[in-house]
Every structure is written in structure tokens, then in C-alpha cells.
One Martini backbone bead per residue (centre of mass of N, CA, C, O) as a GRO file, in nm:
protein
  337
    1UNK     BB    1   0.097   0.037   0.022
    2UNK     BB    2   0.040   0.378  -0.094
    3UNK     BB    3   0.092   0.703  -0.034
    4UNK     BB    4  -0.040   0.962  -0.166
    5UNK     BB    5   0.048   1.304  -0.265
    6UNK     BB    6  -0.172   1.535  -0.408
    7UNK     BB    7  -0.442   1.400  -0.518
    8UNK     BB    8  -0.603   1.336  -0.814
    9UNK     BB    9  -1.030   1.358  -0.817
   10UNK     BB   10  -1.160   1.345  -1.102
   11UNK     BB   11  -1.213   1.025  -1.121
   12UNK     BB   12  -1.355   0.977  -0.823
   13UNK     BB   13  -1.601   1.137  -0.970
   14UNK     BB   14  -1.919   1.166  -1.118
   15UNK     BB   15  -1.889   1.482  -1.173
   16UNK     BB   16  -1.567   1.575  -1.239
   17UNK     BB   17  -1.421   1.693  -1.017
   18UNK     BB   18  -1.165   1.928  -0.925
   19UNK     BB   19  -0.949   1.770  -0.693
   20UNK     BB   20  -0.795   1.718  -0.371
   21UNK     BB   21  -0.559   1.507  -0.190
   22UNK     BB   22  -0.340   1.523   0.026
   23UNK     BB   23  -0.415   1.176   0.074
   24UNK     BB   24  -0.360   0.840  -0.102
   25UNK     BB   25  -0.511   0.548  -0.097
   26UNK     BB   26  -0.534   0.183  -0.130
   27UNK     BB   27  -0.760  -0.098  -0.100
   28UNK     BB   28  -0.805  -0.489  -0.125
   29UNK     BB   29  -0.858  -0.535   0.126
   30UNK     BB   30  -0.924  -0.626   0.498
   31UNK     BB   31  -0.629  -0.575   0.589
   32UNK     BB   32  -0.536  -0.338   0.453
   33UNK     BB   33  -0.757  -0.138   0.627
   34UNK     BB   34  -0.668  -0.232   0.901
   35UNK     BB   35  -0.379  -0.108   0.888
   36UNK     BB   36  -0.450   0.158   0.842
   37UNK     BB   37  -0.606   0.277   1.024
   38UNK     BB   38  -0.400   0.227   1.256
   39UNK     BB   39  -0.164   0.378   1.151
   40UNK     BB   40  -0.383   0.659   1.104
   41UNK     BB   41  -0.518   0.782   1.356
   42UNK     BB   42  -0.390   1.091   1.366
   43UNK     BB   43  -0.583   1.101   1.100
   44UNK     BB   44  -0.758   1.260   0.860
   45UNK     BB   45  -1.068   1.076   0.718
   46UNK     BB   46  -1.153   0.941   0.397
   47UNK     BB   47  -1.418   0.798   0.230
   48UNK     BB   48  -1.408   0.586  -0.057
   49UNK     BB   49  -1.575   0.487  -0.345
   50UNK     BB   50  -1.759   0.556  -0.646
   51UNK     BB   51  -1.797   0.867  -0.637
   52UNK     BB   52  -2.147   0.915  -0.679
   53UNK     BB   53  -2.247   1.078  -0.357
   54UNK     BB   54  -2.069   1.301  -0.448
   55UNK     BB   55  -1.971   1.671  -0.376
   56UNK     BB   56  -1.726   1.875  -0.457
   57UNK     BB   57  -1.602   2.174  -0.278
   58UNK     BB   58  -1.325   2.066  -0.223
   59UNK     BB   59  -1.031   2.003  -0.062
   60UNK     BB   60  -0.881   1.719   0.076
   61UNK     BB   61  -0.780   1.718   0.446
   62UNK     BB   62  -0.692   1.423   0.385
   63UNK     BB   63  -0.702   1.076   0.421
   64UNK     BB   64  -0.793   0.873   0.129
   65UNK     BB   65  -0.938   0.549   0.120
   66UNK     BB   66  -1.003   0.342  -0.110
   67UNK     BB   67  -1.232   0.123  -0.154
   68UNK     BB   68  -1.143  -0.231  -0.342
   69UNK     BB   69  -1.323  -0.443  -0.252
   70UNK     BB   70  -1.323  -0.785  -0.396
   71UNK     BB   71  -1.632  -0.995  -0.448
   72UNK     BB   72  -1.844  -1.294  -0.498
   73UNK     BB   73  -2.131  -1.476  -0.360
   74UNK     BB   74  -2.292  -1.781  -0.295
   75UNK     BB   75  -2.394  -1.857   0.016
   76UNK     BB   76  -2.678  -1.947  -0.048
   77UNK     BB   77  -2.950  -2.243  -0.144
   78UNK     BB   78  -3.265  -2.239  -0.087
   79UNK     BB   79  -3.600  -2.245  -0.105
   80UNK     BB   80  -3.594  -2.023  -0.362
   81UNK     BB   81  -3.334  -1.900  -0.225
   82UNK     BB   82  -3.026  -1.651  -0.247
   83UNK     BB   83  -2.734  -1.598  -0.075
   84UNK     BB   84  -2.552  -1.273  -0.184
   85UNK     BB   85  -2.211  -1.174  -0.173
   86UNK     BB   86  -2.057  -0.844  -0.162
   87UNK     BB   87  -1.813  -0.653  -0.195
   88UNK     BB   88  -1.807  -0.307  -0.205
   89UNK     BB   89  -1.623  -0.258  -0.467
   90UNK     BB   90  -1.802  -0.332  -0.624
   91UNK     BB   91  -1.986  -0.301  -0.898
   92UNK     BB   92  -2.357  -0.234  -0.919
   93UNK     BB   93  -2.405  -0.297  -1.222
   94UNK     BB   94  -2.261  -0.563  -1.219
   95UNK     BB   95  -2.376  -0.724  -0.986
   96UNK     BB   96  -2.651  -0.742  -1.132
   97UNK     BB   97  -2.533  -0.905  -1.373
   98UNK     BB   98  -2.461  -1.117  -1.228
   99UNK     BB   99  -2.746  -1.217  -1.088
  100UNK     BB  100  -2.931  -1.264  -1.383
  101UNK     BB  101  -2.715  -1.458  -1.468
  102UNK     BB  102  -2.814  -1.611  -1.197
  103UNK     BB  103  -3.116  -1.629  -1.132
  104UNK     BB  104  -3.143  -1.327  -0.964
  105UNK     BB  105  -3.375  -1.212  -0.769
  106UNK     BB  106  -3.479  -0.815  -0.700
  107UNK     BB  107  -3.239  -0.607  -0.860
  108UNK     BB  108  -3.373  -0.498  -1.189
  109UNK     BB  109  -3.467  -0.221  -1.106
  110UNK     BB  110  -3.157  -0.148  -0.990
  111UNK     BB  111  -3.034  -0.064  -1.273
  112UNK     BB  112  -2.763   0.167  -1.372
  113UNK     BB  113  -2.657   0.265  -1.053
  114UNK     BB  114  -2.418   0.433  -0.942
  115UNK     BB  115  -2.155   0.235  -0.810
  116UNK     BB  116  -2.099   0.069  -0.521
  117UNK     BB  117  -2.221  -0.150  -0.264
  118UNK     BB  118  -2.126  -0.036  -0.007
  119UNK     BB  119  -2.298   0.247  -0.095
  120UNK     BB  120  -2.618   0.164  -0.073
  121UNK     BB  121  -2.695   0.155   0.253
  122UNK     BB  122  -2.662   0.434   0.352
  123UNK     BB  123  -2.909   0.507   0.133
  124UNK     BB  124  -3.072   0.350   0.062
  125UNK     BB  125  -3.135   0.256  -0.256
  126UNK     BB  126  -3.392   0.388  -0.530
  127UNK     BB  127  -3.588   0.199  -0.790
  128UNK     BB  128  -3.879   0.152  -0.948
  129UNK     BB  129  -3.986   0.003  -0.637
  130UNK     BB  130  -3.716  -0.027  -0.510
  131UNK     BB  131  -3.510  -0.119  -0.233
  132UNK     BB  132  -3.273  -0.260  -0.060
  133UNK     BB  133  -3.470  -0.354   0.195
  134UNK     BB  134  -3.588  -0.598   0.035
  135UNK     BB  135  -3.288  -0.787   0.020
  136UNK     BB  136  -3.170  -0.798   0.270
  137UNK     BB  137  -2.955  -0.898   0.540
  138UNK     BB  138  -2.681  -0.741   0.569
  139UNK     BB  139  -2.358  -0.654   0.687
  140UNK     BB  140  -2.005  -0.559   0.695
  141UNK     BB  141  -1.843  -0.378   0.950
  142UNK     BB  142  -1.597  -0.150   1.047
  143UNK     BB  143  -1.413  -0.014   1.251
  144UNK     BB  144  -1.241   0.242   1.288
  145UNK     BB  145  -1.111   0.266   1.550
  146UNK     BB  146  -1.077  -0.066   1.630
  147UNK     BB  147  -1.102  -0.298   1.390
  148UNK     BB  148  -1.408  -0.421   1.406
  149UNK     BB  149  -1.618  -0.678   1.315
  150UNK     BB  150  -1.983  -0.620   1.206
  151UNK     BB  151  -2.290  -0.732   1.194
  152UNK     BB  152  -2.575  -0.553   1.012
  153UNK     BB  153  -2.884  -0.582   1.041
  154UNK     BB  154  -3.178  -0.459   0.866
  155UNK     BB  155  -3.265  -0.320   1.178
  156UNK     BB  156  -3.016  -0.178   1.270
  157UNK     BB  157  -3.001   0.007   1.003
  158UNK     BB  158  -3.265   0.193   0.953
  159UNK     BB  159  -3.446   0.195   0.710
  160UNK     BB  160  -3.527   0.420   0.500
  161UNK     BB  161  -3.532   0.735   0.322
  162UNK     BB  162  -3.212   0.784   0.209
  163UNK     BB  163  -3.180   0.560   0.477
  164UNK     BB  164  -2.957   0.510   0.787
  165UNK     BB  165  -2.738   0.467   1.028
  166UNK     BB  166  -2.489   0.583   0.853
  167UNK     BB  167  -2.648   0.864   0.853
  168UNK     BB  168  -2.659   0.910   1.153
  169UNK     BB  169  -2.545   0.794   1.445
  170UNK     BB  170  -2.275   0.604   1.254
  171UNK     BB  171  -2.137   0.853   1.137
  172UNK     BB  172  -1.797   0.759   1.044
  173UNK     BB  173  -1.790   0.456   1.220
  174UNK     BB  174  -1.828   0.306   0.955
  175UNK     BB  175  -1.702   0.036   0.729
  176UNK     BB  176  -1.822  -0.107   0.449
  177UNK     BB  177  -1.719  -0.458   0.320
  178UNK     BB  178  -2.040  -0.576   0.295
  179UNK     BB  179  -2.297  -0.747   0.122
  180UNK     BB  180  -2.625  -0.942   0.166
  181UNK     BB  181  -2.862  -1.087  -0.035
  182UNK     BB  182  -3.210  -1.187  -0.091
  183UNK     BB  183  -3.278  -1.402  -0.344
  184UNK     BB  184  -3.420  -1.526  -0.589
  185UNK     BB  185  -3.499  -1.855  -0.810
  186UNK     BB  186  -3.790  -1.846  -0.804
  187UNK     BB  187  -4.062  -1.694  -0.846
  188UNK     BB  188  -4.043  -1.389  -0.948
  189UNK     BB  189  -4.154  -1.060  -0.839
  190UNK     BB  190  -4.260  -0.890  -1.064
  191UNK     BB  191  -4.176  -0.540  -1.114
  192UNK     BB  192  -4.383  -0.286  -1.327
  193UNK     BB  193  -4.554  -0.054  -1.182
  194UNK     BB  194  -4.317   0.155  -1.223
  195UNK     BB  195  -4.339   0.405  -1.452
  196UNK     BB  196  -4.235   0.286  -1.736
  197UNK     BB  197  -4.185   0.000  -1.795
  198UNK     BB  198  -4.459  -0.098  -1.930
  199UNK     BB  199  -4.405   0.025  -2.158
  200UNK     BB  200  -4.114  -0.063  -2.272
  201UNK     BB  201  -4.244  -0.387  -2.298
  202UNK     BB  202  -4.443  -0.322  -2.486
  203UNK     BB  203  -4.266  -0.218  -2.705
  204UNK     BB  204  -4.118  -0.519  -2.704
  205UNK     BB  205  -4.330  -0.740  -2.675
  206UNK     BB  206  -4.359  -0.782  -2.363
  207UNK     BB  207  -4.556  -0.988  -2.141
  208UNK     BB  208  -4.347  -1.200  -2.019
  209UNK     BB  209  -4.132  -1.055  -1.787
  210UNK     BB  210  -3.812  -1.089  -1.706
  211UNK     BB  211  -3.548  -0.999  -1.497
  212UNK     BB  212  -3.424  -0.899  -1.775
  213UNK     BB  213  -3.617  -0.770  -1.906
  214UNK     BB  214  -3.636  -0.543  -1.687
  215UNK     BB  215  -3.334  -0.441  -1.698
  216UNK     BB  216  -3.342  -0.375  -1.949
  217UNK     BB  217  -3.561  -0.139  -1.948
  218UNK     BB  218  -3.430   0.033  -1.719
  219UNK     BB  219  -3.178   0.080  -1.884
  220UNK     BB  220  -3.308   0.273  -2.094
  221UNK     BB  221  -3.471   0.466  -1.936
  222UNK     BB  222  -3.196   0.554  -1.779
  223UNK     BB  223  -3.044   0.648  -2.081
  224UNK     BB  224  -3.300   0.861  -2.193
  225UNK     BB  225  -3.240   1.055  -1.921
  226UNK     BB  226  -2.928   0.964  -1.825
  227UNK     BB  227  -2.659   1.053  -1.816
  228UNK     BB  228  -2.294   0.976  -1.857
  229UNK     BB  229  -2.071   1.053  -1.651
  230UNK     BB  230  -1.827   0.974  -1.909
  231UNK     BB  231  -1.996   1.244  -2.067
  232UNK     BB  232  -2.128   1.352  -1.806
  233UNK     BB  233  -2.160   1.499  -1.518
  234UNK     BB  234  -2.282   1.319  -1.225
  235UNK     BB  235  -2.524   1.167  -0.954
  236UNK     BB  236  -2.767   1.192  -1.043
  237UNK     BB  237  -3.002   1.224  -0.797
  238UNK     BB  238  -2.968   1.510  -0.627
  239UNK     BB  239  -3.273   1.510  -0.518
  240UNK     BB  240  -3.523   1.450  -0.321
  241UNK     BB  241  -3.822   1.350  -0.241
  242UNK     BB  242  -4.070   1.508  -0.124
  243UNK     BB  243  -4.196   1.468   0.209
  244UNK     BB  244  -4.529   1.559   0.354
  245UNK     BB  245  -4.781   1.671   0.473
  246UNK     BB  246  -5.110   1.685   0.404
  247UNK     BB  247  -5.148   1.974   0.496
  248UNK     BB  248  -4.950   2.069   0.300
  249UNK     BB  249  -5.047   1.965   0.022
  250UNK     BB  250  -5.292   2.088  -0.008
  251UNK     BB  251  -5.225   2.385   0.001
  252UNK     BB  252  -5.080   2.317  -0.295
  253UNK     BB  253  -5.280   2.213  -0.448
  254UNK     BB  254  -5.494   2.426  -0.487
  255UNK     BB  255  -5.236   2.615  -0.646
  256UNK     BB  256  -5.178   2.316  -0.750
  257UNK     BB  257  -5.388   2.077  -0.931
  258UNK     BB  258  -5.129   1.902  -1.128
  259UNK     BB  259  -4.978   1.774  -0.899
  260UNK     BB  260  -4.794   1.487  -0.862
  261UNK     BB  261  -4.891   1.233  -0.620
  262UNK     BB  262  -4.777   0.976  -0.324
  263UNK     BB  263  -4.876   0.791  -0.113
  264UNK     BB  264  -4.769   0.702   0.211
  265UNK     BB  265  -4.961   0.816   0.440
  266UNK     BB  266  -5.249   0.926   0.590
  267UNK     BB  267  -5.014   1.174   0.639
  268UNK     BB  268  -4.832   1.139   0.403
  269UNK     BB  269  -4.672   1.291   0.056
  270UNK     BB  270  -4.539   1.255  -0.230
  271UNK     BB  271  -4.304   1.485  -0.434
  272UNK     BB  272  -4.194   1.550  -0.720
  273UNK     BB  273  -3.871   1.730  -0.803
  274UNK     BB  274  -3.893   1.740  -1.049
  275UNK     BB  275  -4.161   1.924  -1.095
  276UNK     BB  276  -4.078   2.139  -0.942
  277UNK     BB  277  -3.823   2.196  -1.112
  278UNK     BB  278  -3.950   2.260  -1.374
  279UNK     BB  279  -4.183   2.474  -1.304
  280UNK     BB  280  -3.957   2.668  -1.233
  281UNK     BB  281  -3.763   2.637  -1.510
  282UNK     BB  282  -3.447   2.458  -1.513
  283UNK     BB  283  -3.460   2.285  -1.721
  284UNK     BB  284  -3.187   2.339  -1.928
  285UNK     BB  285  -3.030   2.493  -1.758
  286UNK     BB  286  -2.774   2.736  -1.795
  287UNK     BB  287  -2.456   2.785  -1.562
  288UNK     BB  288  -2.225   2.768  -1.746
  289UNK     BB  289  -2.066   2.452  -1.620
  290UNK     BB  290  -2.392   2.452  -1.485
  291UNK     BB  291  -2.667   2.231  -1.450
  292UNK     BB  292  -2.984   2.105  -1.626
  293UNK     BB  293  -3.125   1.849  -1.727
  294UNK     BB  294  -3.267   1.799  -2.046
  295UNK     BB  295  -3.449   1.545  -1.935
  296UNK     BB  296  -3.377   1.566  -1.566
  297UNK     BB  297  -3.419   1.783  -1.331
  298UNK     BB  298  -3.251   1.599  -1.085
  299UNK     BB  299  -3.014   1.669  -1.271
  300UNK     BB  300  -2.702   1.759  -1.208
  301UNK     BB  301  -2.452   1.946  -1.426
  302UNK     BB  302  -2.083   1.866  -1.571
  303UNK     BB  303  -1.965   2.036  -1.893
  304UNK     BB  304  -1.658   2.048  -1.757
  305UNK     BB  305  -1.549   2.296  -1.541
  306UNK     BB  306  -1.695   2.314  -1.284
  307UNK     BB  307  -1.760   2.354  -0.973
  308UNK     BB  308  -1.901   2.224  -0.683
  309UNK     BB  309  -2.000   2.526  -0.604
  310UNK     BB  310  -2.134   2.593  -0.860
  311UNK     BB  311  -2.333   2.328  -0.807
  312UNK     BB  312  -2.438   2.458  -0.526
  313UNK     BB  313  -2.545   2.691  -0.573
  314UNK     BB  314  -2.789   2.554  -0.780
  315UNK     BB  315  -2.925   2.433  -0.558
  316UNK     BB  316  -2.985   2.676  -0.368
  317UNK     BB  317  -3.181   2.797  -0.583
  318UNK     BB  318  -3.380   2.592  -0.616
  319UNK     BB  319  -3.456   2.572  -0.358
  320UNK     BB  320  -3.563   2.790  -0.300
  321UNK     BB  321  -3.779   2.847  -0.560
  322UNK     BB  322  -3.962   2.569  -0.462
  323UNK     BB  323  -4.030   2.732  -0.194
  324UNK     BB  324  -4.182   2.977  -0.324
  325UNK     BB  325  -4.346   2.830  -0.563
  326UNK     BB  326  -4.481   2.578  -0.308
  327UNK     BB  327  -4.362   2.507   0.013
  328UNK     BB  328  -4.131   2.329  -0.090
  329UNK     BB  329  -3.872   2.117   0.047
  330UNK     BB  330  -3.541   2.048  -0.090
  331UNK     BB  331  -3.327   1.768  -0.069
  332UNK     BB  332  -3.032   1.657  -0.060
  333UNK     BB  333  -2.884   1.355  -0.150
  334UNK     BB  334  -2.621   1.417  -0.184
  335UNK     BB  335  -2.276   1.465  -0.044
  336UNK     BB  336  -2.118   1.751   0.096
  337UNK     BB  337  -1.785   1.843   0.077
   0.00000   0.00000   0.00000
């Protein structure tokens, strides 16, 4: 393992922002990792993994980590489902096409979602009608202070919307090194209820959909509409759908009688921000080379040279905006460096 000095992190980040690290290690092992932890405590440390769903907006004055560790198993198959172990470091979408191909159901509509698996559980990462907490079975996770592996279970996680104990009173105590979920062998539950999907497959005449077809589905839509960070800096959707209250809801209601929104209990409702984001004005708005995807409003791009500053004043426009035309308050779901 090697540390190197003033390292540049353009490459590790899907916005594409320019940023440095003071220094910079990968690790590839869990042994690996636990060395780098013990000998380096006396640093700040800052924990990277497919830096999909982070916003650079200065250089990092710390130790930056890479988690880079590989590997996955099916580590059990029986009465009809399989539990199949992914670590950390893996592509998040080549996981899931790992799992297609050896017919396992359970995450094809979370298909094309940028990232690696390590980092899925702190966000519960979710699309098209499906989130992590579905097929979850554990994680383990390594302590930053004291290098011990713990196993957290499905409720220990406290799985929310793009939310996890890793994003609240755990963060930053721990790295998760591996994730196991527990998905279909036979009887596959094909969900295709949600968004465009079953338009996409009646589209190509697929009446009796398999999990392949649903993944490949999802990963045309998510073509369609999102740009590829390797052509276009991004990460994916920006802000969070907010929940609000039905009687907030009711209030913006009256006086946007078009809103579209999703019960979600008794008393919330949750409201598209790509579409308050639209109504706002944003969609294909370019503010230098910071803008809003001409095809997905919830989406923030760098044209090619915007700084994270740049990209983080365009979303607190928006936020305001959103705010003053609508009185509903719309959040980042990426993570502000």
C-alpha cells in the first residue's frame, strides 16, 4: 500500500470535479484496510468508494481511503431463494448483472444505478418501486476506531427513505466492507408497476416479462433520460422527493391543482422534485458549465468544467425557488464534501 502526496481525485468523483487529496492510499484486501485504519489514527480520514453520490466542493485535507475490495458469492441456495454476498469495492451495476445472469431475482429494477455495493446500505439506494431494504439480509462493517468486524442486521440498519444508521447516528464510525442480499431463485417477483417500465416492455412486445427483461427495461429508461458520467458529469438524481404532510400537501394542492404526489401514509404524501424542479423553470437551464439535464430535471450536470461551489449554488437556487413557488422544501440526497 502506497500513500501518495496531493493526489487528484477528478477521476474518482461522477460529477468529474477537480479536487485534490493531501494523500491518498487504495486498499484491497480487509487486512488492507485494517492496517491503513491502525497506523493512520492519528489522521483525518475521509472513506471513498465509487464517489457516485458525492459533491466535491474543495480539496480534502485528509487521508483519502479507497475502498477497493472485490469479490461476491452465492453463499447459500435453498427452498427458492439465494444469499449472495457482494464486497464493498464491487460495480454496482455489473453486481446486479452478475446476479441476472445467474437468475437471481430481487434488484433488476435497480439496474444502471452508479456506484458500488459498499455504498448502497448507507443511502438505501432505491428505483423504480424497489430499494436495498428489500432484499437486504446484513452488511459487515468494520470500526474505524478499533478495526472490529460487526454484522448489521436488516432492523439494526433502521433503513428509511435514502436513509440508513450509517447517514445518522453511525456516520462515519464505520466502514461497510461487504453487503449479502437475499434474492429469488424461482418464482421471481416481477415488478413492473412503477414509472415506465411496463410501457418500455410492451414497447418491445414483451407480455410475460423475465428479470432480464425488467433490467434491461430499466437500463434503457435510465439511458433515456441520464446522462453517463463518463460523457457528462453527474450523480444521478440530485435531490430527494420530498415527503411533506397531507396538510401541507393539501395547501400547495389547491393552488397547483396538476401536482403529481404519491400517498405514502395516512398523513404523507410524497411530491416528484423533478416536477417542482420543471415547473420552477430549471429543466435545460446552463449557468456557465453548472446546469440542469435537458431531459431530467432532478439531475445536476458538469458541462465540463463547473467547480462543486458552482454546482452547490445552482441546487441552492433551486432549492429556494422551489421553496418560494410551491412552500415545499426539496433536499439533497448527494453528500456535500
Amino acid at each position: 500500500m502506497e500513500i501518495v502526496a496531493n493526489y487528484p481525485l477528478k477521476n474518482h468523483n461522477t460529477f468529474g470535479i477537480s479536487a485534490f487529496a493531501k494523500e491518498f492510499v487504495r486498499v484491497h484486501t480487509v487486512a488492507e484496510l485494517a492496517e491503513t485504519l491502525k497506523e493512520n489514527q492519528d489522521k483525518k480520514l475521509f472513506i471513498l468508494g465509487g464517489g457516485s453520490n458525492m459533491l466535491l466542493t474543495q480539496d480534502i485535507d485528509a487521508l483519502v481511503i479507497h475502498v477497493d475490495l472485490k469479490g461476491k458469492e452465492i453463499v447459500k441456495n435453498e427452498n427458492g431463494y439465494a444469499e449472495v454476498k457482494a464486497m464493498a469495492g464491487e460495480n454496482w451495476h455489473e453486481f446486479v448483472q452478475y446476479c441476472i445472469s445467474n437468475n437471481l431475482g430481487g434488484l433488476e429494477n435497480l439496474s444502471l444505478i452508479p456506484g458500488n455495493v459498499g455504498t448502497t446500505p448507507i443511502q438505501n439506494i432505491g428505483a423504480y418501486g424497489t430499494e436495498i431494504k428489500d432484499t437486504f439480509v446484513c452488511c459487515e462493517a468494520m470500526n474505524i476506531a478499533t478495526q472490529e468486524i460487526k454484522t448489521f442486521t436488516k432492523e439494526e440498519c433502521q433503513f428509511a427513505y435514502r436513509e440508513s444508521i450509517f447517514k445518522g447516528t453511525l456516520k462515519n464510525q464505520y466502514i461497510i466492507i461487504s453487503v449479502t442480499f437475499r434474492l429469488t431463485t424461482e418464482n421471481h417477483k416481477i415488478n413492473t408497476s412503477y414509472g415506465d417500465i411496463a410501457a418500455e416492455l410492451t414497447k418491445n412486445n414483451i407480455v410475460v416479462p423475465t428479470i432480464k427483461d425488467v433490467s434491461a427495461a430499466v437500463t434503457a429508461i435510465r439511458q433515456s433520460k441520464l446522462p453517463d458520467p463518463k460523457d457528462l458529469g453527474n450523480s444521478g438524481s440530485f435531490f430527494k422527493n420530498p415527503i411533506i404532510t397531507s396538510e401541507e400537501f393539501e395547501k400547495a394542492y389547491l393552488l397547483h391543482p396538476t401536482m403529481p404526489h404519491y400517498t405514502v401514509s395516512d398523513t404523507e404524501v410524497k411530491v416528484p422534485a423533478g416536477w417542482l424542479i420543471e415547473q420552477s423553470g430549471f429543466k435545460g437551464k446552463r449557468f456557465g458549465d453548472a446546469g440542469v439535464h435537458a431531459k431530467q430535471a432532478l439531475v445536476l450536470v458538469n458541462y465540463g468544467n463547473a467547480t462543486g461551489q458552482e454546482i452547490l449554488d445552482l441546487s441552492k437556487n433551486i432549492q429556494e425557488t422551489v421553496y418560494k413557488n410551491f412552500g415545499i422544501r426539496i433536499e439533497a440526497e448527494v453528500n456535500i464534501i
